[in-house]
Legacy VTK file of the C-alpha trace (Angstrom):
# vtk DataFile Version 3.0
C-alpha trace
ASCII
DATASET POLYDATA
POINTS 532 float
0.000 0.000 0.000
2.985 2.769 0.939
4.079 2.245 -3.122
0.990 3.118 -3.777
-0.183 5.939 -1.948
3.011 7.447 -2.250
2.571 6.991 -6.320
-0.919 8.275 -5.999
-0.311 11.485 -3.888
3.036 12.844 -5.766
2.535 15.084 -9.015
2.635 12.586 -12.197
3.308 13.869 -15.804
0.164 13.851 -17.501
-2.185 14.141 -14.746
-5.197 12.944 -16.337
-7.416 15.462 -14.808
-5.130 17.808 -17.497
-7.126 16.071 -20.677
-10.886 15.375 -19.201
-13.349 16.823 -21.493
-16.354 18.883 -19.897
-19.623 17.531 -19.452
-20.973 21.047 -20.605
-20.374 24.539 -19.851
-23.461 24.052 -16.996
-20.474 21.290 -15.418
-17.055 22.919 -15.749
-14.279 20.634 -14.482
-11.768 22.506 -12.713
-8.001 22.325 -14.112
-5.591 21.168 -11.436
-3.295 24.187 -12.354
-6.446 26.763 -11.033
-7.706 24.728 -8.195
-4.264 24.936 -6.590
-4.019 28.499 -7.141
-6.818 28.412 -4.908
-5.236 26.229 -2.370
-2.759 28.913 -2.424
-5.069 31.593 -1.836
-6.215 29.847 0.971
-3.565 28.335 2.742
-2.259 32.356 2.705
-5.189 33.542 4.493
-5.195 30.445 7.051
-1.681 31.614 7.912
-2.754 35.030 7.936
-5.478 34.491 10.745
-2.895 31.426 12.464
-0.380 33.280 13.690
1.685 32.263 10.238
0.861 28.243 10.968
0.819 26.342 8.211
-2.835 24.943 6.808
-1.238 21.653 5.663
0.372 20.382 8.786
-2.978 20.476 10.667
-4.679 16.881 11.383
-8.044 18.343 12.773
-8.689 20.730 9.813
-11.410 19.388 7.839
-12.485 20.405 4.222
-15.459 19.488 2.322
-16.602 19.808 -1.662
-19.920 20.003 -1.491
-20.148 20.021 -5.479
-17.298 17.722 -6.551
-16.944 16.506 -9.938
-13.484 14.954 -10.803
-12.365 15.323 -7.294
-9.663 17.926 -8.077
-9.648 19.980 -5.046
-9.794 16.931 -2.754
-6.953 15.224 -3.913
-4.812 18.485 -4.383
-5.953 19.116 -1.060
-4.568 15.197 0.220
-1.731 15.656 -2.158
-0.410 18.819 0.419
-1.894 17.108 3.867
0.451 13.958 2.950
3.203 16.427 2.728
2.627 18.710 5.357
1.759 16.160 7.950
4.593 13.822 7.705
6.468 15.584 10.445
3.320 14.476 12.790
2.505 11.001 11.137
5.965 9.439 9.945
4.100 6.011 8.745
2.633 6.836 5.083
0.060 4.548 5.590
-1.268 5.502 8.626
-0.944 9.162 7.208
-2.851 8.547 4.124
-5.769 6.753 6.097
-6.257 9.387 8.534
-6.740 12.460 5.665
-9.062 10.595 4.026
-11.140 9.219 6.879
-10.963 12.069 8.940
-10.246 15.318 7.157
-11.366 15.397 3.189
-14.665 15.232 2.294
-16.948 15.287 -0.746
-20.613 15.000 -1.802
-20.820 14.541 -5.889
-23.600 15.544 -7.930
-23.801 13.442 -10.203
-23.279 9.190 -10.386
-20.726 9.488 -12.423
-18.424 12.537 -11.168
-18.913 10.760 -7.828
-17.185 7.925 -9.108
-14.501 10.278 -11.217
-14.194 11.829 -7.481
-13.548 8.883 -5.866
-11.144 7.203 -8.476
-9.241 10.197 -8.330
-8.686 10.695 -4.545
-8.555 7.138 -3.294
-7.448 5.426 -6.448
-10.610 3.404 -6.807
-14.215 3.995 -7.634
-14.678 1.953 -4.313
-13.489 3.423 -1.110
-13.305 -0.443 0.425
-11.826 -2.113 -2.634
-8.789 -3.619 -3.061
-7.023 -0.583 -4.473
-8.345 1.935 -2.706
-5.515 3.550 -1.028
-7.280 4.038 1.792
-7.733 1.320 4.210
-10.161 2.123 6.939
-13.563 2.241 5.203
-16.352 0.293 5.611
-18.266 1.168 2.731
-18.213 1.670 -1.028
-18.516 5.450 -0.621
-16.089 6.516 1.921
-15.735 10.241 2.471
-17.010 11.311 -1.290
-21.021 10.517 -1.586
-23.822 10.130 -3.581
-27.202 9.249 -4.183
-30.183 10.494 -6.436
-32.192 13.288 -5.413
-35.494 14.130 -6.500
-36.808 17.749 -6.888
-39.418 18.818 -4.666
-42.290 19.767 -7.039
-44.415 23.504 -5.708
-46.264 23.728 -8.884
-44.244 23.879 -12.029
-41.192 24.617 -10.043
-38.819 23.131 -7.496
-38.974 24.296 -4.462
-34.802 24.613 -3.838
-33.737 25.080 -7.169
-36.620 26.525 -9.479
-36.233 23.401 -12.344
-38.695 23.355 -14.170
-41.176 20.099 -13.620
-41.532 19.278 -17.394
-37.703 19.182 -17.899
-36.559 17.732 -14.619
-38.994 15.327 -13.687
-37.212 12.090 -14.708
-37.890 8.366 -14.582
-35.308 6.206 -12.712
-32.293 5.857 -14.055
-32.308 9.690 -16.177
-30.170 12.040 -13.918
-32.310 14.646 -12.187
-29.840 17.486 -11.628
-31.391 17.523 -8.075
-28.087 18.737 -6.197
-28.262 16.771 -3.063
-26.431 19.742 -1.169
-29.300 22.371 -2.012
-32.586 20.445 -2.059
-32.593 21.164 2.170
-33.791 23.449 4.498
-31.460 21.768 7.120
-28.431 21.205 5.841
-26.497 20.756 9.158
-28.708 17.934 9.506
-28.457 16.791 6.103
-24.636 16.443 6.563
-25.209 14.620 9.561
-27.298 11.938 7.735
-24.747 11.675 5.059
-21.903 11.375 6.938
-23.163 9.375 10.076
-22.300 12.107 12.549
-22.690 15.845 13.134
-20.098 17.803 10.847
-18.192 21.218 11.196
-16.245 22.182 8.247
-13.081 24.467 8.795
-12.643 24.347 5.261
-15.290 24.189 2.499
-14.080 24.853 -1.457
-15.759 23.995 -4.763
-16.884 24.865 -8.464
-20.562 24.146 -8.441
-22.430 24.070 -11.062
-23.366 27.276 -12.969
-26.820 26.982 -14.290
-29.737 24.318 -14.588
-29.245 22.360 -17.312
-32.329 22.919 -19.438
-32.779 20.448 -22.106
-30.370 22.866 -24.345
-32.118 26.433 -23.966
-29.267 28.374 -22.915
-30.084 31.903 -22.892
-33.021 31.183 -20.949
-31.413 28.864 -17.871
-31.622 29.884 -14.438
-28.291 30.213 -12.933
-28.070 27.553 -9.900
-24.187 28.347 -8.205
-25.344 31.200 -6.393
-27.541 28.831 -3.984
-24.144 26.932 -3.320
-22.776 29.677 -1.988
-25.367 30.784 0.638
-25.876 27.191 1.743
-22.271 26.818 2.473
-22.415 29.688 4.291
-25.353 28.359 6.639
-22.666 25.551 7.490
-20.605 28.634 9.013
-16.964 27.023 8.230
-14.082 29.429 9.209
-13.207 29.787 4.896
-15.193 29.540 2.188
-13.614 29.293 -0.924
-15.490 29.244 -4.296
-15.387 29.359 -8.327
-18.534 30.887 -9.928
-19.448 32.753 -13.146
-18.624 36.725 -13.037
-21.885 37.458 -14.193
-23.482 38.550 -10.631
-21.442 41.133 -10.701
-24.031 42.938 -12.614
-26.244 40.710 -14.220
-27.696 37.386 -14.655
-31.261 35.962 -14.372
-32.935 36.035 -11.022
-29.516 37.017 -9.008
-30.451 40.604 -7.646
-30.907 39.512 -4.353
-27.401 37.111 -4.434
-25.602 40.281 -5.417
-26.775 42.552 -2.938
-26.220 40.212 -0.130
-22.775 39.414 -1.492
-21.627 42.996 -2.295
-22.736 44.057 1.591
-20.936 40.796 2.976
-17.686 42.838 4.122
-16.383 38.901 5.149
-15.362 38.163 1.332
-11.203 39.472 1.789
-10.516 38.326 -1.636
-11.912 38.577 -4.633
-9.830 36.982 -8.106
-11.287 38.119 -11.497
-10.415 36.241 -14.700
-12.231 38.789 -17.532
-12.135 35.827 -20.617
-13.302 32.414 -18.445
-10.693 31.007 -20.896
-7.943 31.932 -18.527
-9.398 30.124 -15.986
-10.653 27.476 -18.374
-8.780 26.763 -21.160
-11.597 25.598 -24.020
-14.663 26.562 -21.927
-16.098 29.991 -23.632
-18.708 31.731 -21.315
-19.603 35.007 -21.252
-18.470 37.186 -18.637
-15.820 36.052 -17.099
-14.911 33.688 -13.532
-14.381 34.424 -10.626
-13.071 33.188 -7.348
-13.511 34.475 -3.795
-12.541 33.847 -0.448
-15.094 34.184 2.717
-13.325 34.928 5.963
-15.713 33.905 9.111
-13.665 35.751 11.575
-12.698 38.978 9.676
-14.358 41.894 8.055
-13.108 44.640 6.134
-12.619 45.551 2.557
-12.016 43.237 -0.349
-8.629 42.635 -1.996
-9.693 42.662 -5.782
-7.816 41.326 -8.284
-8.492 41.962 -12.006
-6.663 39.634 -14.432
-7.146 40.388 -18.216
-4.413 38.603 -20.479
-0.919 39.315 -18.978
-2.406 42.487 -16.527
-3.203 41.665 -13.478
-4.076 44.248 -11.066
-4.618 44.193 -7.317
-6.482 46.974 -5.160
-7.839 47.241 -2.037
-12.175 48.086 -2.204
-15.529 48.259 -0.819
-17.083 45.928 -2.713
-20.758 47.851 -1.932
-20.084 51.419 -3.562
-22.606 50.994 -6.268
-25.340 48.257 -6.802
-23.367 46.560 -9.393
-19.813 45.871 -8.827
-17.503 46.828 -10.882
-15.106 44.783 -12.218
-12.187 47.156 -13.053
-11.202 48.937 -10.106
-9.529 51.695 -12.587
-13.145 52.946 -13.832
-13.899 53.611 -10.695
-12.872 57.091 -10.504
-14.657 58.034 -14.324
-18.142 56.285 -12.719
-18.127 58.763 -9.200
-16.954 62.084 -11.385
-19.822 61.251 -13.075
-22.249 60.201 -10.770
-21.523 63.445 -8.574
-22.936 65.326 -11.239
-26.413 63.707 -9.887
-28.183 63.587 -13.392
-30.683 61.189 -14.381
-29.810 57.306 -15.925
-30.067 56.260 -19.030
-31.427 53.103 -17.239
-34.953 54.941 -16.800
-35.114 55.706 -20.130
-34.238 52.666 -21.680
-36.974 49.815 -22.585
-36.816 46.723 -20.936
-37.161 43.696 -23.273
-40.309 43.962 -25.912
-40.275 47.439 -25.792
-43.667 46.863 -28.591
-44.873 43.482 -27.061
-43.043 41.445 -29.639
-41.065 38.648 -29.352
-38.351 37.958 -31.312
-39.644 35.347 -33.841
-42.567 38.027 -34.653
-42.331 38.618 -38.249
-44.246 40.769 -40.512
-47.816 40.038 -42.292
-49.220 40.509 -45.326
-50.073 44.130 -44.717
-50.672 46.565 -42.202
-50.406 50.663 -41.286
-47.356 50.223 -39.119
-44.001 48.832 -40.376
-42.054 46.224 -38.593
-37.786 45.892 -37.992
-36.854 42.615 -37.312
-32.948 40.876 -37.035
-33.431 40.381 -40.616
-35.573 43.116 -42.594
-38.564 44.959 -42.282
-42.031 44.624 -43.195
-45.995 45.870 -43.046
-47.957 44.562 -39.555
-51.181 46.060 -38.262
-51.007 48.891 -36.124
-54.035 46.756 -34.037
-51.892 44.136 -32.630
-49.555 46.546 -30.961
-50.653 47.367 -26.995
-47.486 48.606 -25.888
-45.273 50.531 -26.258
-47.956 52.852 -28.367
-46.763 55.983 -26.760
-43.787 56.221 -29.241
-44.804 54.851 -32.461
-45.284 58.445 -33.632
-41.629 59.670 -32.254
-37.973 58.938 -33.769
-36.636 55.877 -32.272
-33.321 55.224 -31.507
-32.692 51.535 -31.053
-29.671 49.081 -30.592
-29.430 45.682 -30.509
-30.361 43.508 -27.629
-27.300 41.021 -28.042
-23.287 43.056 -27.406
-21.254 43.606 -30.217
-19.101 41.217 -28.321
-21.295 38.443 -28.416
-19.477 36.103 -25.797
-19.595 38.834 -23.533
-15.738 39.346 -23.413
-12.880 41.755 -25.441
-11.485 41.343 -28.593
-7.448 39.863 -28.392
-6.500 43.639 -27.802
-8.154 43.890 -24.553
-10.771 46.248 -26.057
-14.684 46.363 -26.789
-16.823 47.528 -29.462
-19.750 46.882 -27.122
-23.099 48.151 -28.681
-24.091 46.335 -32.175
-26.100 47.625 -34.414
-27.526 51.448 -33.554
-30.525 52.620 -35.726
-32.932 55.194 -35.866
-36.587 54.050 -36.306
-38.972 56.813 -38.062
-42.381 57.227 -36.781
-45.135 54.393 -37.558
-41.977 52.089 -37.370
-41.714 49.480 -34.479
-39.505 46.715 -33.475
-39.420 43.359 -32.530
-37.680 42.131 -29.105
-34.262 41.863 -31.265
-33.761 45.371 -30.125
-34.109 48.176 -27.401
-35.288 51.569 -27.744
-32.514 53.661 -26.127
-34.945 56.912 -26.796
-37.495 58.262 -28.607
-38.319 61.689 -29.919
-40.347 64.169 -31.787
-37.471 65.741 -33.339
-35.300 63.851 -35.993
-32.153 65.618 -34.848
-32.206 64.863 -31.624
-32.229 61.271 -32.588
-29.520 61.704 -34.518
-27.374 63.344 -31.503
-28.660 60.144 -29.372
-26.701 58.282 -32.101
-23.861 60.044 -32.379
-23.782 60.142 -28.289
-23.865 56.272 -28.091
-21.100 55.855 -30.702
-18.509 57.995 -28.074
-16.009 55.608 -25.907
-17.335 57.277 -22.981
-20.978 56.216 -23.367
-20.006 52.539 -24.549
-17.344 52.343 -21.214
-20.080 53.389 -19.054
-22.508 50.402 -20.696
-19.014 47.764 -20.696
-18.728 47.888 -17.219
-22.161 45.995 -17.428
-20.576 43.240 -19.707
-20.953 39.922 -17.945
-23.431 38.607 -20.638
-23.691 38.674 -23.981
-27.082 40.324 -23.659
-27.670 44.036 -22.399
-30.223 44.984 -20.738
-31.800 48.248 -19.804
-30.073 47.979 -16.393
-26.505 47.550 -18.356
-27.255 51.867 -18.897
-27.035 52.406 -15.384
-23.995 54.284 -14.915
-24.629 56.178 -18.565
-26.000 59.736 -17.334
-28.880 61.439 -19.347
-27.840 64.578 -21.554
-29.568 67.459 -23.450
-30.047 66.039 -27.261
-30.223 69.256 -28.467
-27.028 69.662 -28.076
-24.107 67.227 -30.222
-21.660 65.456 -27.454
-18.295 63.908 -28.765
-15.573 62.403 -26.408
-13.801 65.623 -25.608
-16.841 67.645 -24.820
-17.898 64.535 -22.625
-14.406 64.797 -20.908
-14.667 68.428 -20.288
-17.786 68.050 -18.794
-17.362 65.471 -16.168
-13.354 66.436 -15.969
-11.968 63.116 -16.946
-8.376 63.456 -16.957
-5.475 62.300 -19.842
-4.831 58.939 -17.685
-8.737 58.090 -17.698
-9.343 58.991 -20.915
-6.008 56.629 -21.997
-8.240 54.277 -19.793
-11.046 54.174 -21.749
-9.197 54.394 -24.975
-7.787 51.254 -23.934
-10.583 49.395 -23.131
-13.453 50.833 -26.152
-12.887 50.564 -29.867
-13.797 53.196 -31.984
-16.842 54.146 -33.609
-16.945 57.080 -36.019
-17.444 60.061 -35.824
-14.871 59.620 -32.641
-13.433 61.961 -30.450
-10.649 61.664 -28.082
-8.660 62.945 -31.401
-5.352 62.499 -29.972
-5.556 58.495 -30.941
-7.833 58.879 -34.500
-4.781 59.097 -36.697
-2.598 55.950 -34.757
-6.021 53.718 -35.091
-7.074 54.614 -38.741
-8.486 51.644 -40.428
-10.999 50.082 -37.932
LINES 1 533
532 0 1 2 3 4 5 6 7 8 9 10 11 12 13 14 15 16 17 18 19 20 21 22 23 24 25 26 27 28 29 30 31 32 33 34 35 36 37 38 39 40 41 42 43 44 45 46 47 48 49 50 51 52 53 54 55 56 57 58 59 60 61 62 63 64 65 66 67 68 69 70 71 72 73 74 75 76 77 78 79 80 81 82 83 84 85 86 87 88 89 90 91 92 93 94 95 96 97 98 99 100 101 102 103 104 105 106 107 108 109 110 111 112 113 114 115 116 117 118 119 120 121 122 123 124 125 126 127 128 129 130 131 132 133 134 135 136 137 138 139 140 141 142 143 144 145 146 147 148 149 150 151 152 153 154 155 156 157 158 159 160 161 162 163 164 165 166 167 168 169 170 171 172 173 174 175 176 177 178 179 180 181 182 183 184 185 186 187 188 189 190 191 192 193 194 195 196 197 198 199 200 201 202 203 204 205 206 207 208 209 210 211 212 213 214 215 216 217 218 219 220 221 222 223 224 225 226 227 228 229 230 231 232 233 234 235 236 237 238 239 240 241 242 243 244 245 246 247 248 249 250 251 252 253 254 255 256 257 258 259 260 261 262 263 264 265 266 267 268 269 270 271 272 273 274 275 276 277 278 279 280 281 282 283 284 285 286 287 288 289 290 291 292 293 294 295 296 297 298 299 300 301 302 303 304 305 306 307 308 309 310 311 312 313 314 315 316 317 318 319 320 321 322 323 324 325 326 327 328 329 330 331 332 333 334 335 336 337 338 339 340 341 342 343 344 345 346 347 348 349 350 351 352 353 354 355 356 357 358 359 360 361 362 363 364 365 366 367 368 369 370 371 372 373 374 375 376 377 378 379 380 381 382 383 384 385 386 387 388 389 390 391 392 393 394 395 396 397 398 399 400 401 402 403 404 405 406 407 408 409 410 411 412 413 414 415 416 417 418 419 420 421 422 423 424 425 426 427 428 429 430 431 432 433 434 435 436 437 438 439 440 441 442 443 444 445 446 447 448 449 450 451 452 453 454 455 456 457 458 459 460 461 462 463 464 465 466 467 468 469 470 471 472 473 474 475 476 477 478 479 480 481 482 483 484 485 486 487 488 489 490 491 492 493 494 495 496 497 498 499 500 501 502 503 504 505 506 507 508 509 510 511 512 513 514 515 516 517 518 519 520 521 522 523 524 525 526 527 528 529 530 531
């Protein structure tokens, strides 16, 4: 057994976990190389709060993965406890036995990344087989368990999760993607039935998984990893330590509440940003971004945020609650409160929300009709009749703009920057739209449509709307930072920068960050970017 653990536990070259392939994007597998940067990121804030002790060398420290999938993060996490604690436990065996009977544990959620899990950490799909490295169980399971869950049906819905009962409700042997970890109101006592006594995790870390998995119709799945998160924290463990989609910073369907409670929780210390999820996960395309963070129990204070895009990475020190969205680079910052002082009305409130004339976006025109129709692909007559809302601007100019980015995965281009808004038209009266696009404003006057146009097309309106870009939708909300002007008047970059009093560094900032769009100010940089 001692050849074997110690073959098991030391790095090998290729570490299968390297090649898996995903089960989806809804199941991301987590690359050894990341989860041990988080390892690092915790075992740094364990000796932080332990008087410099290190994390590994502890026996009584336990860890748990409440969403484990190829077991990555509890075998890196045995990998360093075999190391750390031979000082303490000289005999590998007896070393290797007590980690995995005593301090890692795991609860997969599915069959068969509970038996990926357990083939990874004790060598074996069987905890009790005959080459399982560890010795001292008593059942097939061991530390890393699972069992099929069924939703609890309120309706349509589930109770815990919100899947949908037509979707989800599966005969035996179909997997139910009812996450045994979530589908509680008692999960202290649900950890106690699991794991045959009652359980207090020092330690727990995951990457659960991001969204229902709907049968196929992305765009419109619920995002599930944010009720991971506040169910670990009911378990009150002294870190928490977790891998989720970017997109509550801003976004992202049903999270409002999520990101207010975790934008006023002043016990996450650390906050790691990834801008394109490929950084994080080479092959996986997502929109938005990852993230990581790290939960403190027993400290408070600001956040230490850490932006990585490409080979920048910076670091500073934040609130994490200044505005009701969080923005991701902590340089922008300063542009959003010289702006925001000025105390002028959003472009939020005058935005549409989705269907801004009832109609969804397979809609297409008739055979005839008063009113004409703009669709993704053309235009066309349909009766004035059909339309209830929205009827207060049929007779005005229209200013519209795609509902899907420019930047349809929701990150930048290879240069770092963004063109952000798509396509920006102007809609004359008795024209309407089709939920393809969102009316940014309506007039009665022609030109001030026009200077609506030619005030979206700045860098300084599309930075204000890219600092909503977790998605590659964008909704009204994404024009929440975007202040309200006088149309009457024409605004280009440099009057924009005047007025607000953004300085040479910020406006390098933003040049940085925004393609252009003619006409475009900020002249200094026209001439050096001619051709795009």
């Amino acid at each position: 057994m001692s050849e074997q653990a110690s073959f098991t536990l030391r790095r090998r070259n290729p570490d299968v976990l390297t090649c898996i392939a995903n089960l989806s994007n809804d199941e991301v597998f987590t690359p050894p190389e990341f989860a041990n940067r988080m390892l690092d990121t915790l075992a740094e804030a364990w000796a932080a709060n332990h008087q410099g002790a290190n994390l590994w060398a502890d026996p009584t420290v336990t860890f748990l993965d409440p969403c484990t999938k190829s077991g990555v993060f509890l075998r890196e996490i045995t990998r360093r406890l075999t190391e750390g604690l031979k000082a303490k436990m000289p005999n590998l065996e007896q070393r290797v036995n007590h980690i995995l009977t005593k301090q890692v544990f795991g609860i997969g959620i599915t069959q068969i990344t509970s038996l990926l899990a357990r083939r990874s950490v004790y060598c074996s799909r069987h905890a009790d087989g005959k080459h399982s490295i560890a010795k001292a169980f008593g059942n097939d399971a061991g530390n890393i368990w699972f069992q099929r869950m069924e939703h609890t049906w309120e309706g349509e819905k589930c109770r815990y999760c919100g899947a949908g009962k037509s979707v989800f409700d599966r005969a035996l042997g179909l997997e139910t993607h009812a996450y045994a970890f979530i589908h509680t109101d008692k999960i202290k006592a649900r950890l106690t039935e699991l794991f045959g006594k009652i359980m207090q995790f020092d330690v727990i870390i995951g990457n659960p998984p991001y969204q229902l998995d709907d049968g196929g119709h992305g765009r419109s799945a619920s995002p599930i990893y944010q009720h991971f998160v506040e169910q670990a924290k009911q378990l009150d463990p002294r870190f928490l330590i977790m891998v989720i989609p970017s997109r509550w910073f801003g976004g992202g369907k049903g999270l409002n509440d999520f990101r207010a409670r975790m934008l006023e929780d002043d016990r996450i210390r650390k906050l790691v940003d990834y801008e394109n999820a490929k950084e994080a996960f080479p092959g996986i395309d997502f929109a938005g971004g990852v993230c990581y963070f790290l939960w403190n129990r027993d400290s408070r204070g600001s956040c230490e945020v850490t932006n990585i895009a490409g080979d920048s990475s910076v670091i500073v020190e934040r609130r994490l609650n200044e505005f009701d969205a969080f923005v991701r680079h902590s340089a922008a910052i300063p542009i959003i409160r010289k702006v925001a002082a000025k105390n002028e009305p959003r472009m939020s409130k005058q935005v549409s929300s989705r269907k801004p004339f009832g109609l969804a976006t397979d809609v297409r025109p008739e055979r005839s009709g008063d009113l004409i129709l703009r669709w993704e692909k053309g235009e066309g007559p349909y009766p004035r009749e059909k339309i209830t809302v929205g009827t207060e601007i049929i007779k005005k100019w229209k200013v519209i703009t795609s509902y899907v980015a420019f930047d349809h995965a929701g990150n930048p281009g290879k240069d770092g920057r963004r063109k952000v808004l798509s396509k920006i038209d102007i809609l004359p009266p008795d024209t309407i739209c089709t939920e393809t696009y969102l009316v940014v404003g309506s007039y009665m006057n022609k030109k001030e449509a026009i200077n609506l146009v030619t005030y979206m097309k700045t860098r300084f309106f599309r930075f204000l709307v890219a600092q909503f870009m977790y998605s590659h939708h964008l909704t009204k909300s994404a024009y929440d930072f975007v202040p309200i002007l006088n149309m009457d008047e024409e605004w280009t970059d440099e009057k924009l920068a005047n007025r607000y009093g953004i300085n040479k560094d910020e406006v390098d900032l933003i040049i940085s960050k925004i393609r252009p769009i003619i006409p475009v100010g900020l002249q200094t940089e026209v001439n050096a970017e001619n051709g795009e």
